[in-house]
C-alpha positions as CSV (number, residue, x, y, z in Angstrom):
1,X,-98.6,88.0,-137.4
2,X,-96.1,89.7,-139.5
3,X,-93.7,86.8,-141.2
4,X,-93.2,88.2,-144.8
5,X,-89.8,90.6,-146.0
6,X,-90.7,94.2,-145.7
7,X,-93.3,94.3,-143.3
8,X,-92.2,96.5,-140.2
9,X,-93.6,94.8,-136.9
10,X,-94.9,97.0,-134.4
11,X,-93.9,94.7,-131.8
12,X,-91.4,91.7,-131.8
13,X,-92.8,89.4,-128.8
14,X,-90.8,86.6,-126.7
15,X,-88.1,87.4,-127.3
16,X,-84.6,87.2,-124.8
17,X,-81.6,89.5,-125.0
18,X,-77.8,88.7,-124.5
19,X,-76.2,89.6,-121.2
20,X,-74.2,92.0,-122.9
21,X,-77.4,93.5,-124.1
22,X,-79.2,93.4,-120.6
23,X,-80.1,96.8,-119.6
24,X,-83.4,96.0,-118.2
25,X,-84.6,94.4,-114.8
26,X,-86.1,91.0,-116.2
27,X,-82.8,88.9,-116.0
28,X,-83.9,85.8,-117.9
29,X,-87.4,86.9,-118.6
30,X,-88.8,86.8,-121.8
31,X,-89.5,90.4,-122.9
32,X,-91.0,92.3,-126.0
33,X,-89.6,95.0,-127.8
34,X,-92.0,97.3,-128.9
35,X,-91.3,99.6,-132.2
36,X,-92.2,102.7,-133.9
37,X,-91.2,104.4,-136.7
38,X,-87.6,102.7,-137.1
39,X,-86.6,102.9,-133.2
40,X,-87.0,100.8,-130.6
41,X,-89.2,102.4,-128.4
42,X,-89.9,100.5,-125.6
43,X,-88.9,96.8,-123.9
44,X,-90.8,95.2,-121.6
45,X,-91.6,91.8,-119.7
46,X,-93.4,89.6,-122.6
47,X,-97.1,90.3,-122.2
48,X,-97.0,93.6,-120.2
49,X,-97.9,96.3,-122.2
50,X,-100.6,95.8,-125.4
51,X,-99.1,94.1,-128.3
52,X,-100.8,96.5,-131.0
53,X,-100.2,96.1,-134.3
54,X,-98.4,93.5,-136.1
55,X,-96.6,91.0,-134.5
56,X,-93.2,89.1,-135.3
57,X,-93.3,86.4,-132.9
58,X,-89.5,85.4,-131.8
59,X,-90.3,82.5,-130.2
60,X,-87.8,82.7,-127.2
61,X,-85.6,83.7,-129.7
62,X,-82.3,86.0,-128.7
63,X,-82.3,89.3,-130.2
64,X,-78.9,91.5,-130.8
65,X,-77.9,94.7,-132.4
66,X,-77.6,94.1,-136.3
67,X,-74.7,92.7,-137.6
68,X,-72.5,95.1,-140.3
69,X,-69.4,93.4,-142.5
70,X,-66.8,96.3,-142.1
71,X,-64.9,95.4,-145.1
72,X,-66.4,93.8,-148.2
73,X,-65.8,94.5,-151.9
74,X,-69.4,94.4,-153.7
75,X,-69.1,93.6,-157.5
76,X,-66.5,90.9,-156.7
77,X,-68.3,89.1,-154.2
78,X,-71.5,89.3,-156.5
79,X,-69.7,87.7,-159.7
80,X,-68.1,84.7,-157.3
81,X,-71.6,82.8,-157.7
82,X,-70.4,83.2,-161.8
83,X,-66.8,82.4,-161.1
84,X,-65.0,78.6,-161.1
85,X,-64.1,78.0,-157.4
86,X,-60.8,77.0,-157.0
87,X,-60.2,77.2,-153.2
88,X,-59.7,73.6,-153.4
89,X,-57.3,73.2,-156.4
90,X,-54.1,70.9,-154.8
91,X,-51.5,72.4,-157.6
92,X,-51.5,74.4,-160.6
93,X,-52.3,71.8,-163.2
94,X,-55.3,71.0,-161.0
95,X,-56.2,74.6,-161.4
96,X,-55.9,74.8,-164.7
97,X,-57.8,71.5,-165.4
98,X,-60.7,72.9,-162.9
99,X,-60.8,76.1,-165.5
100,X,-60.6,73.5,-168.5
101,X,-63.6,72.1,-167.3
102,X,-66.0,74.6,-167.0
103,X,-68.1,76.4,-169.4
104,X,-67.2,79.6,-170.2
105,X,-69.2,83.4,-169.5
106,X,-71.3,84.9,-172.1
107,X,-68.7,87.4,-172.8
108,X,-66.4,84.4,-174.2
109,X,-64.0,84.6,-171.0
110,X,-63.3,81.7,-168.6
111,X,-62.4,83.2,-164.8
112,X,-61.9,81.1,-161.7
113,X,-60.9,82.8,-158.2
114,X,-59.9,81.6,-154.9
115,X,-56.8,79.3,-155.5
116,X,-53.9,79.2,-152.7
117,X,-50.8,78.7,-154.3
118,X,-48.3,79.0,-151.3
119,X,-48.2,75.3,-151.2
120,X,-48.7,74.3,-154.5
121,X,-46.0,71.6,-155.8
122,X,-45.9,73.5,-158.7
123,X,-45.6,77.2,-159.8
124,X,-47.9,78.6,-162.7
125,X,-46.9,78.4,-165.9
126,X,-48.5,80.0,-168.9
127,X,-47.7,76.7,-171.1
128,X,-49.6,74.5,-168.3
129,X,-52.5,77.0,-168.8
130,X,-52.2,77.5,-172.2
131,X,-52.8,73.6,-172.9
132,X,-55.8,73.1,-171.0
133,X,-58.0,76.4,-172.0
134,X,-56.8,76.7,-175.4
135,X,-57.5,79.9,-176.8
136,X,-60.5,80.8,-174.8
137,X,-59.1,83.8,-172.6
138,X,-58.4,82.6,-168.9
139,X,-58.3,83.9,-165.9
140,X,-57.3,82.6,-162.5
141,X,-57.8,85.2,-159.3
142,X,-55.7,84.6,-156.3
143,X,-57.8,84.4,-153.2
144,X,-56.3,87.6,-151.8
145,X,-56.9,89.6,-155.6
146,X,-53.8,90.5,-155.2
147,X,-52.5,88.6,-158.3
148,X,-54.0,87.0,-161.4
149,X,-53.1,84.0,-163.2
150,X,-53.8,84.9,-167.7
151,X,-53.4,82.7,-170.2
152,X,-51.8,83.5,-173.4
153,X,-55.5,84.3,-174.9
154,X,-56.5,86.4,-172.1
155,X,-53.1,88.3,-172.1
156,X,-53.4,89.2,-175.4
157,X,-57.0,90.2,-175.0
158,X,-55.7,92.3,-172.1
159,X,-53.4,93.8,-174.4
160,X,-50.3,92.4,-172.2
161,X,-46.9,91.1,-173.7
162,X,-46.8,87.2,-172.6
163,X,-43.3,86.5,-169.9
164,X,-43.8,82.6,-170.1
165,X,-45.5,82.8,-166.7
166,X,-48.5,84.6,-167.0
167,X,-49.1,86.2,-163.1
168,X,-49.9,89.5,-162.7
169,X,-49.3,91.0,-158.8
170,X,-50.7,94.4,-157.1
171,X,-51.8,96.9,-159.2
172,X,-51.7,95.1,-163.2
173,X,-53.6,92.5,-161.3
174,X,-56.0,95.4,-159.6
175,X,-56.6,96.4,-163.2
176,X,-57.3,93.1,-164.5
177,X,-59.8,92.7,-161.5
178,X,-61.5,96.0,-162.3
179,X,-61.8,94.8,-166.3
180,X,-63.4,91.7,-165.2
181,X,-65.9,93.4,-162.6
182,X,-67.1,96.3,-165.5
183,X,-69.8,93.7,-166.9
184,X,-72.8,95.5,-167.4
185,X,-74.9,97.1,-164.5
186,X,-78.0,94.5,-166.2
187,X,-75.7,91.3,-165.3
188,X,-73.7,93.2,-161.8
189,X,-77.3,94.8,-160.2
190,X,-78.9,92.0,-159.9
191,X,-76.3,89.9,-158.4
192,X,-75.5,92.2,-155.9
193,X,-79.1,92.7,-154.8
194,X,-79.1,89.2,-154.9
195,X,-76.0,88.6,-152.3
196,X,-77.3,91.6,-150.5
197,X,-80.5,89.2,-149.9
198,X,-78.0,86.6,-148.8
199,X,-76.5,89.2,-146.5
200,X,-79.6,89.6,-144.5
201,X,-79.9,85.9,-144.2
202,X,-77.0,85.8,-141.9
203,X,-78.5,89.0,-140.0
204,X,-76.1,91.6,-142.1
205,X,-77.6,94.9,-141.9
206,X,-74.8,97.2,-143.3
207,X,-71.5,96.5,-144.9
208,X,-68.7,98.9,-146.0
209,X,-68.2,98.6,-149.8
210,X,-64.5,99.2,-151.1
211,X,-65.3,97.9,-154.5
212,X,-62.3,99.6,-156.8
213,X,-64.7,101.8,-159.3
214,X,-66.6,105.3,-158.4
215,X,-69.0,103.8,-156.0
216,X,-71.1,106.9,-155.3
217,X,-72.9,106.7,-158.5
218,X,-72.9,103.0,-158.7
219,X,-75.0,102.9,-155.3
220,X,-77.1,106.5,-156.2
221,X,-78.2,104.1,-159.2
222,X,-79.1,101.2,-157.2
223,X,-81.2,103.1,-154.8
224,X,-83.0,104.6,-157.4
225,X,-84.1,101.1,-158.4
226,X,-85.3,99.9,-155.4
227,X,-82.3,98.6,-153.3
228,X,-83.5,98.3,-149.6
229,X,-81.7,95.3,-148.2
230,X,-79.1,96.8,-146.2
231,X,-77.1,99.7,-145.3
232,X,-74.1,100.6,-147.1
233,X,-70.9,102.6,-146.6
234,X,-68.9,103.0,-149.9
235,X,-65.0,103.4,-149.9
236,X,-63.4,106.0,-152.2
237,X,-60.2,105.3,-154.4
238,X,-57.4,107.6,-154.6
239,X,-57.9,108.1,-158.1
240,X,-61.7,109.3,-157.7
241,X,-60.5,111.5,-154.1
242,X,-60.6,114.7,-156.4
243,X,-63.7,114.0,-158.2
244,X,-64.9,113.6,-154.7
245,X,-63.9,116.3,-153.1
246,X,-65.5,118.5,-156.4
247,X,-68.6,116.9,-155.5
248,X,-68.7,118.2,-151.8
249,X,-68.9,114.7,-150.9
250,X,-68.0,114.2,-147.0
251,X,-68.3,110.8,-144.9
252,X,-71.1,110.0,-143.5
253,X,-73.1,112.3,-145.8
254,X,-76.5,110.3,-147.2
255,X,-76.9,109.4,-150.8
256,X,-80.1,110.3,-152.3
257,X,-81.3,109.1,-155.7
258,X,-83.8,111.2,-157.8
259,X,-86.2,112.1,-156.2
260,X,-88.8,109.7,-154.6
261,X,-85.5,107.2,-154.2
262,X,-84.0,109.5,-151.4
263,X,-82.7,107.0,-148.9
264,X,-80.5,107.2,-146.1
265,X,-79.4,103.8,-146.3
266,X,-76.2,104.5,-148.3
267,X,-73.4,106.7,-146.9
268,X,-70.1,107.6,-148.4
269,X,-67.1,106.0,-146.7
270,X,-63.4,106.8,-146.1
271,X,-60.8,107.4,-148.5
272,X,-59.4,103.5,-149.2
273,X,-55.6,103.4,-150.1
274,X,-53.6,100.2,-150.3
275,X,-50.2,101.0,-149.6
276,X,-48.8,97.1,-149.8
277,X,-49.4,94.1,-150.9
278,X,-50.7,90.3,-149.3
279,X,-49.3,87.5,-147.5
280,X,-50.5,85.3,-150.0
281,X,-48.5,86.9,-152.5
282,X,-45.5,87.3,-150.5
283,X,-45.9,91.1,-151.1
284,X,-46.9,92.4,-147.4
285,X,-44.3,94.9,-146.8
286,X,-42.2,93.2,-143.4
287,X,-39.5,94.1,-141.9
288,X,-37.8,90.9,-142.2
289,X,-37.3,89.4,-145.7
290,X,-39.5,86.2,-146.8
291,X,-37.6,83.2,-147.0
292,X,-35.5,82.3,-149.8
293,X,-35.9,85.4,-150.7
294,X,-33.3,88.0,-149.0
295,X,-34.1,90.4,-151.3
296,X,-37.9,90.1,-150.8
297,X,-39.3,92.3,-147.9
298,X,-43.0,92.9,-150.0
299,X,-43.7,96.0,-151.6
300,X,-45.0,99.6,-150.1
301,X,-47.0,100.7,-153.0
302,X,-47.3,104.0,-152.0
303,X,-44.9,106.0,-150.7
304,X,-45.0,107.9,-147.3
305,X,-45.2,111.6,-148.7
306,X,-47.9,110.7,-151.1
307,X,-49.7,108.6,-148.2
308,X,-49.7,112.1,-145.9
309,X,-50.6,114.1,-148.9
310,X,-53.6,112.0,-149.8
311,X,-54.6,111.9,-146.3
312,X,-54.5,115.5,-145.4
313,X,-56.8,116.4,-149.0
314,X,-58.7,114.1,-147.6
315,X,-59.6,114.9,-143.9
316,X,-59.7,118.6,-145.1
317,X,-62.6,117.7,-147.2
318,X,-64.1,115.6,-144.1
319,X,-63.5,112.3,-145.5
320,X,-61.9,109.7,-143.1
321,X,-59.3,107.3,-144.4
322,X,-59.2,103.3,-144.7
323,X,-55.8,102.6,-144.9
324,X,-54.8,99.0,-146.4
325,X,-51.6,97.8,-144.3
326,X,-50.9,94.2,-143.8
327,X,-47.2,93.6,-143.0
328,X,-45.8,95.1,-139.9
329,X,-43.6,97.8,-142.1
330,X,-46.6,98.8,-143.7
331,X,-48.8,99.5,-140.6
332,X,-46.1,101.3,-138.9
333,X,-45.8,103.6,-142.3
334,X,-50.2,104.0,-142.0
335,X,-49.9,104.9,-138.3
336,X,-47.6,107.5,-138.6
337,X,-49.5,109.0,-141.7
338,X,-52.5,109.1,-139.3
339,X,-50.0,110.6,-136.8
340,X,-48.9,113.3,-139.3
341,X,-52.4,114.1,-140.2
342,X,-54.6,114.2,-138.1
343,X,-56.9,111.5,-140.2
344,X,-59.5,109.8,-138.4
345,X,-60.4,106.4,-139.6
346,X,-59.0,103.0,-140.0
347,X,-56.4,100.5,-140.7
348,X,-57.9,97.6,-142.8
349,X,-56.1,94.2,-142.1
350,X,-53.7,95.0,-139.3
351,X,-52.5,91.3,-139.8
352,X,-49.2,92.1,-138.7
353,X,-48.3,94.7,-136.6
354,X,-45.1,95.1,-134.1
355,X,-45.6,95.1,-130.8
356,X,-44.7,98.9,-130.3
357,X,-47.7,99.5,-132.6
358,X,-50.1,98.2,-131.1
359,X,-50.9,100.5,-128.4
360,X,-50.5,103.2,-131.1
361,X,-54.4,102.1,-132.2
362,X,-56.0,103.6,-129.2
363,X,-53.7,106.3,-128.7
364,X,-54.6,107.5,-132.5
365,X,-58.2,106.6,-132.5
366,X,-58.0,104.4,-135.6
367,X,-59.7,101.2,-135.8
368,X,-58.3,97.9,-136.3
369,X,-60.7,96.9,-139.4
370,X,-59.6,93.4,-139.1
371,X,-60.8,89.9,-140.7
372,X,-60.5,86.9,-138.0
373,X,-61.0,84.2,-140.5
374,X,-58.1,85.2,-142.8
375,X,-56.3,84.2,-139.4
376,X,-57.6,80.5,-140.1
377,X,-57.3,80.8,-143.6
378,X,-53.5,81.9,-143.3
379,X,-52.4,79.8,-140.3
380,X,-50.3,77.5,-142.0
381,X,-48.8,80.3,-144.7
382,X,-48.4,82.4,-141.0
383,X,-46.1,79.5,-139.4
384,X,-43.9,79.2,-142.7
385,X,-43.8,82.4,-144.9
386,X,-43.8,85.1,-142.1
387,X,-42.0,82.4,-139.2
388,X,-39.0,84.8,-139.4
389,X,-40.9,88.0,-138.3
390,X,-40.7,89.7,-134.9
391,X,-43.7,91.5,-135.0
392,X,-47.2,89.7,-134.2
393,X,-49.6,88.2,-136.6
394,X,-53.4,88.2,-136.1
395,X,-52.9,90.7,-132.9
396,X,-56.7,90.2,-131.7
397,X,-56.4,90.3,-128.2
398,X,-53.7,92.3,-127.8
399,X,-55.3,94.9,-129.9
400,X,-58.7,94.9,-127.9
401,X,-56.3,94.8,-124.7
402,X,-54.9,98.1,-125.3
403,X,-58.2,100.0,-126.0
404,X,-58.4,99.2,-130.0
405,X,-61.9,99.3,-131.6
406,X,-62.2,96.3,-133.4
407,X,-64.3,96.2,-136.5
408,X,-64.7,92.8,-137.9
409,X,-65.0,91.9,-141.6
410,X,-64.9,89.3,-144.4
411,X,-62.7,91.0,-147.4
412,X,-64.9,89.2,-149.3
413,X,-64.7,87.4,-151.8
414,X,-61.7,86.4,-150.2
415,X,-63.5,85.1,-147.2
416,X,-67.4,84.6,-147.0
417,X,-69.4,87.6,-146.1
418,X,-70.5,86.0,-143.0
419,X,-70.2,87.2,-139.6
420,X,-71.4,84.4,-137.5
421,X,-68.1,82.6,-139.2
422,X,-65.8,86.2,-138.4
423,X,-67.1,86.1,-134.5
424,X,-66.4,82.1,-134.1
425,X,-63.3,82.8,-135.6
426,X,-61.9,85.3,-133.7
427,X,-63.8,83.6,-130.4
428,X,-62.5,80.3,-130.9
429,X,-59.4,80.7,-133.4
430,X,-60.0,77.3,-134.9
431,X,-62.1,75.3,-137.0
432,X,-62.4,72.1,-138.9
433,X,-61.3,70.1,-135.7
434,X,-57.9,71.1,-135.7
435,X,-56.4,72.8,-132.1
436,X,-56.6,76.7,-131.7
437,X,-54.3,79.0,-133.3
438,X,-52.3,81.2,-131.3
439,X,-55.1,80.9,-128.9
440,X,-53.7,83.6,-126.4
441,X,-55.0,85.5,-129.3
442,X,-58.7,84.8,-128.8
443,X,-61.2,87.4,-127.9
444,X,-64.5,86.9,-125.7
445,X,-67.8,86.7,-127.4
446,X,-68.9,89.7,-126.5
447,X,-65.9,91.7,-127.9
448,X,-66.7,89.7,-131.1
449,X,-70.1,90.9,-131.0
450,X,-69.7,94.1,-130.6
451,X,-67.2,94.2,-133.0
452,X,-69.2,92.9,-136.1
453,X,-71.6,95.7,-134.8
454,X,-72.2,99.3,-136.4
455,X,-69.8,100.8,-133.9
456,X,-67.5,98.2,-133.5
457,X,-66.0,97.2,-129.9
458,X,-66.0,100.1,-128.7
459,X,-69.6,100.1,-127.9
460,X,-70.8,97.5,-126.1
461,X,-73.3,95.0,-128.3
462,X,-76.8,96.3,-126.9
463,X,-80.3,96.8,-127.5
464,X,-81.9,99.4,-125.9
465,X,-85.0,101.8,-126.5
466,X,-84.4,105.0,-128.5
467,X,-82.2,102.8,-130.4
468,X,-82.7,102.6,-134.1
469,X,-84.3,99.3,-134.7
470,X,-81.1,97.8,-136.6
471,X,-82.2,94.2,-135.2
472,X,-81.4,90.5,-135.8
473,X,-83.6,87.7,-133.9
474,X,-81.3,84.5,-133.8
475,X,-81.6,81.2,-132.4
476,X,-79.3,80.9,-129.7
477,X,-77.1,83.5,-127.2
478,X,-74.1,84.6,-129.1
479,X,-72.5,84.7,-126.1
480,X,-72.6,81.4,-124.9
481,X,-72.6,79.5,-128.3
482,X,-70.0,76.9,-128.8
483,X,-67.8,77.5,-132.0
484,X,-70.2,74.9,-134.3
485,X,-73.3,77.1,-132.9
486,X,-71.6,80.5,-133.5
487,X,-70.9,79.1,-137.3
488,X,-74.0,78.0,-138.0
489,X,-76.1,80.4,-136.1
490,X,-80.1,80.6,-137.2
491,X,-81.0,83.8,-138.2
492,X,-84.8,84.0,-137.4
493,X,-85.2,87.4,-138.7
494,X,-83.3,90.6,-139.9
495,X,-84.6,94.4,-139.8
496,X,-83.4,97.8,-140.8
497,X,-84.7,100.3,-138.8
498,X,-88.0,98.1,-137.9
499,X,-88.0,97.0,-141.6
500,X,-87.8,93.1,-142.1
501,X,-85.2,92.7,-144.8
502,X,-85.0,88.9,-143.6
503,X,-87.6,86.4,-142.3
504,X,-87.0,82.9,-142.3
């Protein structure tokens, strides 16, 4: 029986398939799946055709297409396990006595990340910092990275002029981000083979990487030392689009590492520009101004001319585009840059998008790279921070109604890269007891699955032979789990094309 991580069963036995997945006469039968060189090549009622080989037993279990995270930034999520948690920090002094209390990294620095401070009682303040680190440079990342929290130590390491406050927004606080991720590739490797490990665990098989460095030689290196735990798409910064471009690199092209590394597992991405900012920064670019604020309407950090013109270098050179737009102002500005352009690709976040916009998703072809637990995450900011707006927040349903493909992701580190937790999110639209958000926004399961799938919804969620054998075995039907169930799903087993990356 084949039970250990990179053994490739030639047959996984007893198993059952999703009714979404169903394309075979057994109803509920229990069936095998028979494999051979990376494909599924057959299915059959359990027992019906020799089980040669080796054997992954699944035990009645329910077997799906593997699961991909369609937006995730590598290096970040990796240095979280080293990071102070402050997602539950209640005020800025708590924060800064959570960073007061912990032990610093071997490079001297103190760093913390995931504090909300929309509803703090208190605003950051470099003197309440200041007194509880000391002169041990600190730093405090928003849970959206889109600003940074310094103390006077760490500002002046940074080489920064201290303002008496201390937060850094949007870009300074993208550089600050990228300063703290450089560690060395002896500290950052590991880790992220590490929470690619985890990844599998939860029945990940790919992800889309839009880490903020050149990513193609980051992942050309990690290939050539062995990675092999999951597929990879990496994103491409604006700043790196020319060296890019030099490089005749196209999406979807595979990256091979010297050779006998060659692997297709890694494929470059889309272009990735942000063109605002976050709701948790009160920088989302809206059309209606945040309150007490009339002034404030969040920032478009890039402006529509360059927006086309980095587009149409791009999809000249065959690279698609990832387009970060969050407030309704700025997906309207990425829509018609797709328009303008011909870009294929997606909008990441779509979190609030007017209501003539909508349809404008399928009638483009861009995907709605969206991340249903920031909906949870953000429901209380939502009711208070954007209750002015017209356009709609969190427009799941309505997107999938008019024919958008959903892709589901995590952003993480600024929401666990877990997909089980994306699907029951968007399914479900609550958790922790407390009634459904917006619940005429919920999807159905199998919309969810499919969506935290390769293709994304517009493929249905299937397993079929001549498929690659991208596969997760898990313990119960996604599509009849309740929302505790979906969360906390069993993964029995994970496999890249027939390869067991997981195995529990």
């Amino acid at each position: 029986m084949t039970t250990a991580r990179g053994d490739a069963p030639d047959v996984i036995a007893n198993a059952r398939l999703t009714g979404a997945e169903r394309t075979d006469p057994f109803g509920d039968d229990v069936v095998d799946l028979h494999l051979a060189e990376g494909l599924v090549a057959d299915i059959a009622p359990a027992g019906a055709l020799p089980r040669r080989g080796a054997v992954l037993d699944a035990d009645g279990g329910w077997v799906i297409p593997g699961l991909w995270d369609h937006h995730v930034h590598v290096v970040q999520w990796a240095l979280s396990a080293q990071r102070v948690p402050l997602g539950g920090a209640t005020s800025a002094a708590h924060a800064a006595a959570l960073m007061a209390d912990a032990a610093p990294l071997g490079d001297g620095r103190l760093v913390g990340s995931g504090f909300r401070d929309a509803f703090w009682p208190d605003a950051p303040d470099l003197a309440v910092l200041d007194a509880a680190t000391g002169g041990v440079p600190t730093y405090l990342i928003n849970a959206d990275v889109h600003s940074v929290w310094l103390n006077s130590a760490a500002l002046r390491r940074e080489g920064i002029e201290p303002d008496g406050i201390g937060v850094l927004r949007e870009e300074p606080a993208f550089e600050i981000s990228r300063r703290l991720n450089a560690v060395d590739v002896s500290v950052s490797d590991p880790l992220v083979t590490r929470m690619a490990q985890d990844a599998a665990a939860r029945g990940v098989v790919g992800l889309v990487d839009f880490d903020m460095a050149w990513n193609h030689e980051a992942w050309t290196r990690r290939l050539a030392a062995g990675f092999d735990a999951l597929r990879v798409s990496y994103g491409i910064y604006p700043e790196f689009l020319d060296r890019a471009v030099a490089q005749g690199l196209q999406t979807g092209d595979a990256v091979n590492g010297p050779a006998p590394a060659a692997s297709p597992l890694v494929r470059v991405g889309p272009l990735k520009v942000i063109t605002d900012g976050s709701l948790g920064t009160r920088t989302a670019a809206c059309s209606h101004a945040y309150p007490g604020d009339p002034h404030n309407h969040g920032l478009l950090t890039v402006d529509a001319a360059t927006l086309v013109d980095l587009m149409t270098r791009a999809t000249g050179a065959g690279i698609a585009s990832a387009i970060h737009a969050i407030g309704d102002v700025a997906n309207s500005h990425a829509l018609d840059a797709f328009a303008a352009t011909g870009a294929w690709g997606t909008i990441e976040h779509a979190q609030l998008v007017a209501h003539a916009d909508i349809p404008r998703f399928a009638r483009l072809g861009i995907g709605a790279s969206v991340q249903p637990e920031h909906a949870l995450d953000d429901r209380d900011l939502t009711d208070t921070v954007w209750a002015g707006q017209t356009a709609q927040p969190y427009p799941l349903r309505t997107l999938a109604d008019t024919g958008a493909n959903l892709l589901f992701g995590s952003d993480a580190p600024v929401a666990p890269l877990d997909p089980w937790v994306a699907m029951a999110s968007a399914v479900f639209r609550t958790r922790d007891g407390r009634e459904p958000w917006q619940p005429q926004q919920r999807v159905d399961a199998a919309t969810a699955l499919a969506a935290s799938t390769r293709d994304g919804s517009a493929v249905p969620a299937r397993v079929e032979p001549g498929d690659v054998a991208d596969l997760v075995v898990c313990a119960h039907d996604p599509l009849a789990a309740d929302e505790a169930a979906l969360r906390g799903m069993r993964v029995a087993a994970t496999l890249v094309a027939g390869r067991l990356t997981h195995v529990a």
